[in-house]
mmCIF file of the N, C-alpha and C atoms, coordinates in Angstrom:
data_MODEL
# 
_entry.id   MODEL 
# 
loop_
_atom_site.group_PDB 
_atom_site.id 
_atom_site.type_symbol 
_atom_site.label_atom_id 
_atom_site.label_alt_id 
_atom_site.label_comp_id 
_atom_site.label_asym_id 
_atom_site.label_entity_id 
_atom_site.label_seq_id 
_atom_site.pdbx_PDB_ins_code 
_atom_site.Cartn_x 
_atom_site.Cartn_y 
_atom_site.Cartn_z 
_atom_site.occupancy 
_atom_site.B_iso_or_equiv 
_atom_site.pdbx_formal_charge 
_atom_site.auth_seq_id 
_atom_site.auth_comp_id 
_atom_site.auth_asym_id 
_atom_site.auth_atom_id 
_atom_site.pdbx_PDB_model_num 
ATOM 1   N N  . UNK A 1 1  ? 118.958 99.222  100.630 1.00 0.00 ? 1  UNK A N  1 
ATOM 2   C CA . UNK A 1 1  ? 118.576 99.445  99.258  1.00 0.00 ? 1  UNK A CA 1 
ATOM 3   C C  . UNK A 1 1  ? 117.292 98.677  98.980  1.00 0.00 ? 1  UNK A C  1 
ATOM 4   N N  . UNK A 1 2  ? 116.373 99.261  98.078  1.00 0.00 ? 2  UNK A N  1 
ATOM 5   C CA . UNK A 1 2  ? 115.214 98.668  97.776  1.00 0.00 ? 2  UNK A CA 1 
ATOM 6   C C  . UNK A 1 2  ? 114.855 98.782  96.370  1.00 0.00 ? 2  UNK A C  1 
ATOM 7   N N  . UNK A 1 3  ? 114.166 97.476  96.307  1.00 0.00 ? 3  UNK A N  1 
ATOM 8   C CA . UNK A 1 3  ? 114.376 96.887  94.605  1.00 0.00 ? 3  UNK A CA 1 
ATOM 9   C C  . UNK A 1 3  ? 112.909 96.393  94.621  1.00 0.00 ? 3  UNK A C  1 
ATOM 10  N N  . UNK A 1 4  ? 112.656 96.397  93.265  1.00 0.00 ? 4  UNK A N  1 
ATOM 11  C CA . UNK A 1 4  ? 111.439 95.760  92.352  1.00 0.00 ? 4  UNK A CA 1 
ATOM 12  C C  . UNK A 1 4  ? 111.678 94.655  91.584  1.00 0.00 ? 4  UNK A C  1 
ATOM 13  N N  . UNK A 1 5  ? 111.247 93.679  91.659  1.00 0.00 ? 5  UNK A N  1 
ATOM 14  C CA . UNK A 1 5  ? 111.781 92.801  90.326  1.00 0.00 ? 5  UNK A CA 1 
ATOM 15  C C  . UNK A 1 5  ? 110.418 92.417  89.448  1.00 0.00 ? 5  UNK A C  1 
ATOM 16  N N  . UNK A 1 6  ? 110.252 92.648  88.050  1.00 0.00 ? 6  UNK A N  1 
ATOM 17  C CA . UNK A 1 6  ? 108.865 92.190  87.466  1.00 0.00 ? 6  UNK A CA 1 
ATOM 18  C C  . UNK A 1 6  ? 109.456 90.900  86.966  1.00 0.00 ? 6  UNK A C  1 
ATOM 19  N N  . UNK A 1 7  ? 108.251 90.259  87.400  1.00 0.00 ? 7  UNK A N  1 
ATOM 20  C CA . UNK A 1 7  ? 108.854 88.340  86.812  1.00 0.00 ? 7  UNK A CA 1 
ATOM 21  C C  . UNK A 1 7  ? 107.946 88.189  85.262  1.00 0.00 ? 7  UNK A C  1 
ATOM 22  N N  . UNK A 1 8  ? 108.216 87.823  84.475  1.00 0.00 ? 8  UNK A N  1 
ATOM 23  C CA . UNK A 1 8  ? 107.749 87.607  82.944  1.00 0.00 ? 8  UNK A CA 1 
ATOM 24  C C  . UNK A 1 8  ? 107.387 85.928  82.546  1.00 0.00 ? 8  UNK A C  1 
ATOM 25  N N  . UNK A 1 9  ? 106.713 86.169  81.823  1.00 0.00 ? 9  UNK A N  1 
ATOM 26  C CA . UNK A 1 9  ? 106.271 84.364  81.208  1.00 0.00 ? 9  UNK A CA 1 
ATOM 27  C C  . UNK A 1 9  ? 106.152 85.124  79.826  1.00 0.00 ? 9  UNK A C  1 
ATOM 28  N N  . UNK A 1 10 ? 106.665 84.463  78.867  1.00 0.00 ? 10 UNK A N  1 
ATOM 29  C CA . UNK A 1 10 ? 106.474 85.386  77.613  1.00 0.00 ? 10 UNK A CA 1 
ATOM 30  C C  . UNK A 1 10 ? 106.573 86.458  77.456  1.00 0.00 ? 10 UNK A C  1 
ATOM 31  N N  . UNK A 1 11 ? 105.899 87.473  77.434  1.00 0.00 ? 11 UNK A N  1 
ATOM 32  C CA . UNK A 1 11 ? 105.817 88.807  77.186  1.00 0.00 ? 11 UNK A CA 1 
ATOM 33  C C  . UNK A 1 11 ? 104.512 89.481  78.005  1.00 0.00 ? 11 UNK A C  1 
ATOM 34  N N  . UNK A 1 12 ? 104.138 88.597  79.083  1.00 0.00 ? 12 UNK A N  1 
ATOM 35  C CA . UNK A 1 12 ? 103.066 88.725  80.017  1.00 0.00 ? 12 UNK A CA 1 
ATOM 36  C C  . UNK A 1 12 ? 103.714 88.981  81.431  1.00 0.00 ? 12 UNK A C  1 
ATOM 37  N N  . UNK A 1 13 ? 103.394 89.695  81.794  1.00 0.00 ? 13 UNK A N  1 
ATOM 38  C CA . UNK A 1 13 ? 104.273 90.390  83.203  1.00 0.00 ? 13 UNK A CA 1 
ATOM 39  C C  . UNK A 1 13 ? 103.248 89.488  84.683  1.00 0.00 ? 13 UNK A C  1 
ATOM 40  N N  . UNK A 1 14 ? 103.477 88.869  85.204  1.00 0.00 ? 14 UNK A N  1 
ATOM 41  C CA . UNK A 1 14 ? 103.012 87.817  85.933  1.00 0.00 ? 14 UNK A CA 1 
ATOM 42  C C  . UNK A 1 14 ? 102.987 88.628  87.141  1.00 0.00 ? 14 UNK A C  1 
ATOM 43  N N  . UNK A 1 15 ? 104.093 89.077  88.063  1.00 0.00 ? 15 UNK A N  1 
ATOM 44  C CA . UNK A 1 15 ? 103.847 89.531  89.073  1.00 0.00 ? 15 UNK A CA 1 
ATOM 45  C C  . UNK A 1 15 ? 105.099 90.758  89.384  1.00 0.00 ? 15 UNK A C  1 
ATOM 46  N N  . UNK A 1 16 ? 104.878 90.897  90.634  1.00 0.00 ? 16 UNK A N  1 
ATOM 47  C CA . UNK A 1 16 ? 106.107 92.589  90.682  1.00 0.00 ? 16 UNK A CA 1 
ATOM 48  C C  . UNK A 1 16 ? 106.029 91.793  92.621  1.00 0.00 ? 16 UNK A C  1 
ATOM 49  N N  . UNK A 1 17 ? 107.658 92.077  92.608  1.00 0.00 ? 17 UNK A N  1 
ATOM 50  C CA . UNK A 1 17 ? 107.930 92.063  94.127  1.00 0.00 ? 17 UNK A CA 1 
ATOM 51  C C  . UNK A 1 17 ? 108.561 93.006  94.450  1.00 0.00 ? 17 UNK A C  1 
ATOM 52  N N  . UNK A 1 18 ? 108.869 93.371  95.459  1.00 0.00 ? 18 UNK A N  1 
ATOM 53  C CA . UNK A 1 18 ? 109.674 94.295  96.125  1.00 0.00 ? 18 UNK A CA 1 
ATOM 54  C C  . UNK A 1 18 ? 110.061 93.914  97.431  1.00 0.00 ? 18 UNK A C  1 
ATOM 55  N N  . UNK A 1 19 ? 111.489 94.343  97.258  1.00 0.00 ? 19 UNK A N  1 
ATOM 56  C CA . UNK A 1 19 ? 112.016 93.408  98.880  1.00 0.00 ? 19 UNK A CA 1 
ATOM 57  C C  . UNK A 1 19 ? 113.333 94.825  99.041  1.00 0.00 ? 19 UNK A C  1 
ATOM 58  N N  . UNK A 1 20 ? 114.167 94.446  100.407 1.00 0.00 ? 20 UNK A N  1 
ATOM 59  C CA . UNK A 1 20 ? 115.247 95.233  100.357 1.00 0.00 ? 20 UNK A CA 1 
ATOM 60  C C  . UNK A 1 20 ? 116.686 94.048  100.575 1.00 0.00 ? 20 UNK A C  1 
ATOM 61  N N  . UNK A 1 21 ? 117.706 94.651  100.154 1.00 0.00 ? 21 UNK A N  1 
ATOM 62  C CA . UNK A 1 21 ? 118.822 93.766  100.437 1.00 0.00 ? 21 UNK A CA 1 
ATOM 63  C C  . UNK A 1 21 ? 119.514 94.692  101.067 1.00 0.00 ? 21 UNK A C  1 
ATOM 64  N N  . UNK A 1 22 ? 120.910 94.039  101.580 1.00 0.00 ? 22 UNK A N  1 
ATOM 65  C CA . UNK A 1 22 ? 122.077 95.533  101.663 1.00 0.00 ? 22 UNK A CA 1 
ATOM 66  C C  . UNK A 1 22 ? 123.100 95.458  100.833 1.00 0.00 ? 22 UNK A C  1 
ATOM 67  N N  . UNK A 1 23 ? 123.105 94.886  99.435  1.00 0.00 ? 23 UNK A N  1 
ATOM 68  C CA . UNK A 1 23 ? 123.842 95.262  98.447  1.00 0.00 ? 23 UNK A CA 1 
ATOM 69  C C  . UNK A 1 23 ? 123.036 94.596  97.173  1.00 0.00 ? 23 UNK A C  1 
ATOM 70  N N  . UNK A 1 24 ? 123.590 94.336  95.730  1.00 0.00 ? 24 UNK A N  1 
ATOM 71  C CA . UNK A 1 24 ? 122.963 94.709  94.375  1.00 0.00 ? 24 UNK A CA 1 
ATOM 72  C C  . UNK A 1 24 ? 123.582 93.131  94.741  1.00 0.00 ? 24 UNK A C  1 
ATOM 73  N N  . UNK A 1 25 ? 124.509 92.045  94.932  1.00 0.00 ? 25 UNK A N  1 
ATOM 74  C CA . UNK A 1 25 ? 124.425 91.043  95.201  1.00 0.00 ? 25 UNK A CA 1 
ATOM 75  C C  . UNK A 1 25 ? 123.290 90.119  95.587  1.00 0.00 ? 25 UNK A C  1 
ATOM 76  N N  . UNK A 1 26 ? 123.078 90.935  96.887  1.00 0.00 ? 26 UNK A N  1 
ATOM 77  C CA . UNK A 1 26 ? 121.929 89.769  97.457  1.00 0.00 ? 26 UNK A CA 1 
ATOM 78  C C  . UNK A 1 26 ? 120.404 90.140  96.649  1.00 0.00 ? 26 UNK A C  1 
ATOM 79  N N  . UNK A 1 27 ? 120.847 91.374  96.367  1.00 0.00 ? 27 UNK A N  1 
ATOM 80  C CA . UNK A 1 27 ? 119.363 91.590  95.773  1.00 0.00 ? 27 UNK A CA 1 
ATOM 81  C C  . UNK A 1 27 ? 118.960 90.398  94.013  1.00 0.00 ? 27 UNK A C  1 
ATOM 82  N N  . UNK A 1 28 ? 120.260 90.480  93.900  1.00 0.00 ? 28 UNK A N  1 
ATOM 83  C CA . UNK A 1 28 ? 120.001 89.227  92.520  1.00 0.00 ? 28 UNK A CA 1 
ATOM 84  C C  . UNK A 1 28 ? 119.831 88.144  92.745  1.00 0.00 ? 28 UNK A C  1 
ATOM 85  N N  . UNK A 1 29 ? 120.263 87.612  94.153  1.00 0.00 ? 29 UNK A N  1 
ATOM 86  C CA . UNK A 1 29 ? 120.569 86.213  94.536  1.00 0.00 ? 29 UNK A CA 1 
ATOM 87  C C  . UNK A 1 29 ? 118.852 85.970  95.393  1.00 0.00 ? 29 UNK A C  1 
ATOM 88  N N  . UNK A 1 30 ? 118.499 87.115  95.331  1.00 0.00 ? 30 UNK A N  1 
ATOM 89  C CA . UNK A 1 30 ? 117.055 87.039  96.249  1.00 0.00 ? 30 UNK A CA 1 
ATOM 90  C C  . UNK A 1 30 ? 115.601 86.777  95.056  1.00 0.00 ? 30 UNK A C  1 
ATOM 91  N N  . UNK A 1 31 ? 115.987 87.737  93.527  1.00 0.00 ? 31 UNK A N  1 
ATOM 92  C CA . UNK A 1 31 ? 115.366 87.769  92.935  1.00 0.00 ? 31 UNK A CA 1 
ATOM 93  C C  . UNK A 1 31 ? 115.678 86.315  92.098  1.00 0.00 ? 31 UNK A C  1 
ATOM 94  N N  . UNK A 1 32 ? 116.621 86.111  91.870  1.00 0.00 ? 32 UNK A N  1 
ATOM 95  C CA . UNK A 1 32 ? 117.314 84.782  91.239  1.00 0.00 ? 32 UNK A CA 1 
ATOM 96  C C  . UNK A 1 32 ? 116.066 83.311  91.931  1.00 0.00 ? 32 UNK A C  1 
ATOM 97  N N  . UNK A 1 33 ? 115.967 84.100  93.263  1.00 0.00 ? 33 UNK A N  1 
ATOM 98  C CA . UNK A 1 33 ? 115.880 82.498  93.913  1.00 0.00 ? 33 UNK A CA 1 
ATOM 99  C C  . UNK A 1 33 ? 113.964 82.746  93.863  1.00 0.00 ? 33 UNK A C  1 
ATOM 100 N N  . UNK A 1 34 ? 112.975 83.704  93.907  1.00 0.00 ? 34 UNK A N  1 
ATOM 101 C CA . UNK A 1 34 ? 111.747 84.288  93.431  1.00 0.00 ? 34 UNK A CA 1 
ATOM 102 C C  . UNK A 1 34 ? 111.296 83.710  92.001  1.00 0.00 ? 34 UNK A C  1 
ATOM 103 N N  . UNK A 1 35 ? 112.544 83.324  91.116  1.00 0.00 ? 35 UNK A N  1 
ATOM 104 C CA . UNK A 1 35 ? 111.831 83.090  89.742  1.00 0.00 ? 35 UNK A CA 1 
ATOM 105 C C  . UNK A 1 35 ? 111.317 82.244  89.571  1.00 0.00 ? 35 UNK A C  1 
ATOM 106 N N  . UNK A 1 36 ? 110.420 81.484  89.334  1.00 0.00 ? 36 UNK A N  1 
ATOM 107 C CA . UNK A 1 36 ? 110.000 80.037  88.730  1.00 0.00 ? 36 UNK A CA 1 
ATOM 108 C C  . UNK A 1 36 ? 110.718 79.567  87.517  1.00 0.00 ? 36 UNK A C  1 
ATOM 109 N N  . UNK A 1 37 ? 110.391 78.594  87.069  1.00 0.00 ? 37 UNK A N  1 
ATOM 110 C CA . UNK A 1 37 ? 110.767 78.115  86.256  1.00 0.00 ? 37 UNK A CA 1 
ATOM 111 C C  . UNK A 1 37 ? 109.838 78.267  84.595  1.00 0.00 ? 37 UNK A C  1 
ATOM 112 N N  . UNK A 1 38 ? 110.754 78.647  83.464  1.00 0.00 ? 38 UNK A N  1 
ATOM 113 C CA . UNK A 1 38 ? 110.150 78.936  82.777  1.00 0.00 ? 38 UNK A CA 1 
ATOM 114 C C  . UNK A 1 38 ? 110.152 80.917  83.255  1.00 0.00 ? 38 UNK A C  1 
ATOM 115 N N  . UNK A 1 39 ? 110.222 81.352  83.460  1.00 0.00 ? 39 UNK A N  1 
ATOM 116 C CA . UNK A 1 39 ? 109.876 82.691  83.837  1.00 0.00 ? 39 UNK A CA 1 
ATOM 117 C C  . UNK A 1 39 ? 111.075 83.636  83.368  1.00 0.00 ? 39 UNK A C  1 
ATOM 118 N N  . UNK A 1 40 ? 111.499 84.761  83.433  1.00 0.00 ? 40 UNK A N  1 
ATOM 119 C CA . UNK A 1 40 ? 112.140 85.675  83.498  1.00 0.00 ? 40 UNK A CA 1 
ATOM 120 C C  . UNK A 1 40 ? 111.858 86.855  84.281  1.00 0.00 ? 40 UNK A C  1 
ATOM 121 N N  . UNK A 1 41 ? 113.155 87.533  84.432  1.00 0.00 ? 41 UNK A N  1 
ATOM 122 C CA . UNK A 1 41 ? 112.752 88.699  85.326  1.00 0.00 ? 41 UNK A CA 1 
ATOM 123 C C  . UNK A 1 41 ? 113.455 89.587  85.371  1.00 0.00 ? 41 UNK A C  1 
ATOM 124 N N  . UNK A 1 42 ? 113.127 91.015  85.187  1.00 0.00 ? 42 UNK A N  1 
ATOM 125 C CA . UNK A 1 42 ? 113.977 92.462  85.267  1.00 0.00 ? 42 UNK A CA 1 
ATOM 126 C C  . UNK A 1 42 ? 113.944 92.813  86.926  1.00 0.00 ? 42 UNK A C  1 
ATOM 127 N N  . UNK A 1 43 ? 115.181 93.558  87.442  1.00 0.00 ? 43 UNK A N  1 
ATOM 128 C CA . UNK A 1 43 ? 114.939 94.246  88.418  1.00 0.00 ? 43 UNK A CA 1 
ATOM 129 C C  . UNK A 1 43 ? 115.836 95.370  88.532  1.00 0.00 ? 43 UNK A C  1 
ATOM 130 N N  . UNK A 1 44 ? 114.806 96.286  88.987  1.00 0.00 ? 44 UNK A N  1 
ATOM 131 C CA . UNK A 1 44 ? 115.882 98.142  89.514  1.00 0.00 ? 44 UNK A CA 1 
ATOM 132 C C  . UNK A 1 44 ? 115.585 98.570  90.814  1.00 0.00 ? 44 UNK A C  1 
ATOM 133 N N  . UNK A 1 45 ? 116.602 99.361  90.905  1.00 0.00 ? 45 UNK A N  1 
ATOM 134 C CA . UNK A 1 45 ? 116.678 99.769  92.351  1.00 0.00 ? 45 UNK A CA 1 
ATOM 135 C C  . UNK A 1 45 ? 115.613 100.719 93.065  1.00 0.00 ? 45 UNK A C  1 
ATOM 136 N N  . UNK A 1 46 ? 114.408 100.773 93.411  1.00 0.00 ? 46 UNK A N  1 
ATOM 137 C CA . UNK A 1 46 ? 113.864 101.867 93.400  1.00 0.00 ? 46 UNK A CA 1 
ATOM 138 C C  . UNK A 1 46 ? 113.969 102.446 94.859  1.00 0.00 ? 46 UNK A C  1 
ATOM 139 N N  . UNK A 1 47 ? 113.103 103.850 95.249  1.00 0.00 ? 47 UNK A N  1 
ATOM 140 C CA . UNK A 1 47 ? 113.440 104.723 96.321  1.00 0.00 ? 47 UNK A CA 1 
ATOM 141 C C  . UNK A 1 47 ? 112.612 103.954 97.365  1.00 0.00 ? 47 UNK A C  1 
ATOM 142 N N  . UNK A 1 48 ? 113.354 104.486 98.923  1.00 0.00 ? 48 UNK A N  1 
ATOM 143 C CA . UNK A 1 48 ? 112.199 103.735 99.945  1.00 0.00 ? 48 UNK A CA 1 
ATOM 144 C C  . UNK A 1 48 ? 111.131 104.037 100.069 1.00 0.00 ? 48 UNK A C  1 
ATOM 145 N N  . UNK A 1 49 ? 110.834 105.760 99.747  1.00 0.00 ? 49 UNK A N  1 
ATOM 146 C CA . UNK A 1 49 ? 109.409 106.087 99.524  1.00 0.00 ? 49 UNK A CA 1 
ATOM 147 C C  . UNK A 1 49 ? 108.757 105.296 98.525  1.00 0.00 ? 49 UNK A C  1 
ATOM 148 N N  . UNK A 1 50 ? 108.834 104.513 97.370  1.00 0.00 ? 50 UNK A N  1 
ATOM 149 C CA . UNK A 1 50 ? 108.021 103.467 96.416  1.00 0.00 ? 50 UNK A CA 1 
ATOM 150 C C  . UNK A 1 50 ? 108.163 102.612 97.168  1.00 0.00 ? 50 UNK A C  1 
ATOM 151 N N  . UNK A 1 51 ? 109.112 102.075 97.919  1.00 0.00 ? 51 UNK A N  1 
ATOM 152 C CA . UNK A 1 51 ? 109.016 100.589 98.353  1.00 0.00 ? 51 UNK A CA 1 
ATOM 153 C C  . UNK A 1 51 ? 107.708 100.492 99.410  1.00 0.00 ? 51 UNK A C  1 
ATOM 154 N N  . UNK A 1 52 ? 107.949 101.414 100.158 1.00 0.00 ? 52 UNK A N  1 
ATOM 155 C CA . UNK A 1 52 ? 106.672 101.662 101.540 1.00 0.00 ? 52 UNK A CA 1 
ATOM 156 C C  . UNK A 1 52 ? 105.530 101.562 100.867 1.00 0.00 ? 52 UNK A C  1 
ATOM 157 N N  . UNK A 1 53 ? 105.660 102.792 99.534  1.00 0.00 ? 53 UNK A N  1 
ATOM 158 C CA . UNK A 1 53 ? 103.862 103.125 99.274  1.00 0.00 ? 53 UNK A CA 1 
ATOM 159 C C  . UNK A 1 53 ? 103.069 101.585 98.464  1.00 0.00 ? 53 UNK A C  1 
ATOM 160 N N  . UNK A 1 54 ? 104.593 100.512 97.785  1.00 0.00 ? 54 UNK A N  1 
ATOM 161 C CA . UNK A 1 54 ? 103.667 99.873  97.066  1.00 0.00 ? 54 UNK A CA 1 
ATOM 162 C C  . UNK A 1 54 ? 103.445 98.848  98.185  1.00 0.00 ? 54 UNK A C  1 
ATOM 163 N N  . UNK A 1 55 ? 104.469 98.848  99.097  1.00 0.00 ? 55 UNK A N  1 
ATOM 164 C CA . UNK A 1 55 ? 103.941 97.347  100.142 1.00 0.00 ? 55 UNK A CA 1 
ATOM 165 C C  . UNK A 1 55 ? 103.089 97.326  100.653 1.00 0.00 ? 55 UNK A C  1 
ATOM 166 N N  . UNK A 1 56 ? 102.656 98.878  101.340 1.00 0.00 ? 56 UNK A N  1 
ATOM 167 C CA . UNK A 1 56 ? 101.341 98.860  102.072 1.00 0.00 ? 56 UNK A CA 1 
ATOM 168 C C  . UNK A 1 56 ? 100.281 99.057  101.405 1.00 0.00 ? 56 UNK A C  1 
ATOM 169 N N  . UNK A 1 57 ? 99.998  99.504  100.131 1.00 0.00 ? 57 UNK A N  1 
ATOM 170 C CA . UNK A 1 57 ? 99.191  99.391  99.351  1.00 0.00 ? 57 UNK A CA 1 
ATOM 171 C C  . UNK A 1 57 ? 98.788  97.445  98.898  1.00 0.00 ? 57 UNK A C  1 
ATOM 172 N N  . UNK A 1 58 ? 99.722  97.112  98.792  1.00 0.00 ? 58 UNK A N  1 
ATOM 173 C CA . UNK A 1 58 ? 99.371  95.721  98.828  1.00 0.00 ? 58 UNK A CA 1 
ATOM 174 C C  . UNK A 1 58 ? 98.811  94.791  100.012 1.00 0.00 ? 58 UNK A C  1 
ATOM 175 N N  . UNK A 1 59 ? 99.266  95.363  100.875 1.00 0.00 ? 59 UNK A N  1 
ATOM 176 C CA . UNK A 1 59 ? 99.034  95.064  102.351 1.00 0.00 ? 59 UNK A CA 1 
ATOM 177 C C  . UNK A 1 59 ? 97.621  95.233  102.772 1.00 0.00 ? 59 UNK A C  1 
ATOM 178 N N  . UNK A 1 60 ? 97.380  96.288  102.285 1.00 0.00 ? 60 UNK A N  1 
ATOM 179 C CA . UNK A 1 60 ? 96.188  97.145  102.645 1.00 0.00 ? 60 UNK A CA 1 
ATOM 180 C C  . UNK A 1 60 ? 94.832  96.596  101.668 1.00 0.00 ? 60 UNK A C  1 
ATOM 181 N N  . UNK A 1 61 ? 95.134  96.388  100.565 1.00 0.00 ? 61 UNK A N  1 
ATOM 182 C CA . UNK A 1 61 ? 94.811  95.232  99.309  1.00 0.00 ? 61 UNK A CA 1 
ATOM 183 C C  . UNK A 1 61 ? 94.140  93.747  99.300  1.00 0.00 ? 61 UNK A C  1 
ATOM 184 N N  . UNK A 1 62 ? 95.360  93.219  100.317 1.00 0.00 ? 62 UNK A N  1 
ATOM 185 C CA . UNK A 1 62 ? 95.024  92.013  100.623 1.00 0.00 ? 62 UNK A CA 1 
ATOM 186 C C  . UNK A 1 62 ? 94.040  91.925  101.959 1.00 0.00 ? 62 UNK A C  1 
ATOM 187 N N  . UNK A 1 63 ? 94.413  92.874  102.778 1.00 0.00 ? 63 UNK A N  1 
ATOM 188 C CA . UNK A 1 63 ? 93.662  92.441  104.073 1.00 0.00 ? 63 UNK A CA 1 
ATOM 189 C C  . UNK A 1 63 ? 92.043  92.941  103.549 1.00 0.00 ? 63 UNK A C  1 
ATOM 190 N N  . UNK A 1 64 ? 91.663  93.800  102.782 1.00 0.00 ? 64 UNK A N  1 
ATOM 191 C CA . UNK A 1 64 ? 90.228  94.407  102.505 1.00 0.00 ? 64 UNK A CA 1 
ATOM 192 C C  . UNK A 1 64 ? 89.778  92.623  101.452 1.00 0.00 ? 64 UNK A C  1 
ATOM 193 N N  . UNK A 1 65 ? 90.514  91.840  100.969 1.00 0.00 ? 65 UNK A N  1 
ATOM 194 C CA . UNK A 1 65 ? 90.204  90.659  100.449 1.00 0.00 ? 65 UNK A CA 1 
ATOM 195 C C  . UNK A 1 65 ? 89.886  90.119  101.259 1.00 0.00 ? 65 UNK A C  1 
ATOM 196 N N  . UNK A 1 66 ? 90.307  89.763  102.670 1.00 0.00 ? 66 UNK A N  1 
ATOM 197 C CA . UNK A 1 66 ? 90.129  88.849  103.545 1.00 0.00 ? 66 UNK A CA 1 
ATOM 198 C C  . UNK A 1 66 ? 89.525  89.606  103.832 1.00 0.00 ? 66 UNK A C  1 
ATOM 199 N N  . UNK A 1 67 ? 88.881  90.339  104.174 1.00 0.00 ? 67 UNK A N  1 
ATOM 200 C CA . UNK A 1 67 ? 87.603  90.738  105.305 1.00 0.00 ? 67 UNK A CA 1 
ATOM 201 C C  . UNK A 1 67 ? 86.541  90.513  104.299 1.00 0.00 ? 67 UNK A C  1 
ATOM 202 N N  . UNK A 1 68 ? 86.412  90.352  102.947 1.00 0.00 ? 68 UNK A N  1 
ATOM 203 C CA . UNK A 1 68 ? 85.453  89.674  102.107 1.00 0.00 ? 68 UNK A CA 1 
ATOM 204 C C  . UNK A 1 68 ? 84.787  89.071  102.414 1.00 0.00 ? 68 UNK A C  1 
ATOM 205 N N  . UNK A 1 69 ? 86.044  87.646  102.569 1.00 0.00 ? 69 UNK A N  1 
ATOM 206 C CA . UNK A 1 69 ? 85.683  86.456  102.309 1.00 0.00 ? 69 UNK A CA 1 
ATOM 207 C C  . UNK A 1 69 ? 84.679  86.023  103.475 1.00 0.00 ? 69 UNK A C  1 
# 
């Protein structure tokens, strides 16, 4: 199963993760343990096709940063 969690500071959306667990347990206990302090956070279950397209899009994101620098 694959999940999103958006982490919150106020009403300002700080960051978005996406990870997989193999049940709605670990997936809270994963996002639970991601939060900072001070923060909040929603999470839903989304499809593996979103999980792939946003990781490697991030992936793909970060490495065009480092070839910047």
């Amino acid at each position: 199963m694959y999940y999103k969690v958006n982490v919150w500071k106020n009403d300002e959306l700080k960051k978005e993760i996406y990870y997989k667990a193999d049940n709605d347990i670990i997936a809270m206990q994963k996002a639970s343990a991601a939060i900072p302090d001070g923060c909040r956070a929603t999470y839903e279950e989304i499809d593996e096709k979103i999980y792939i397209q946003e990781t490697e899009t991030k992936i793909k994101t970060e490495t065009e940063a480092q070839a910047e620098v």
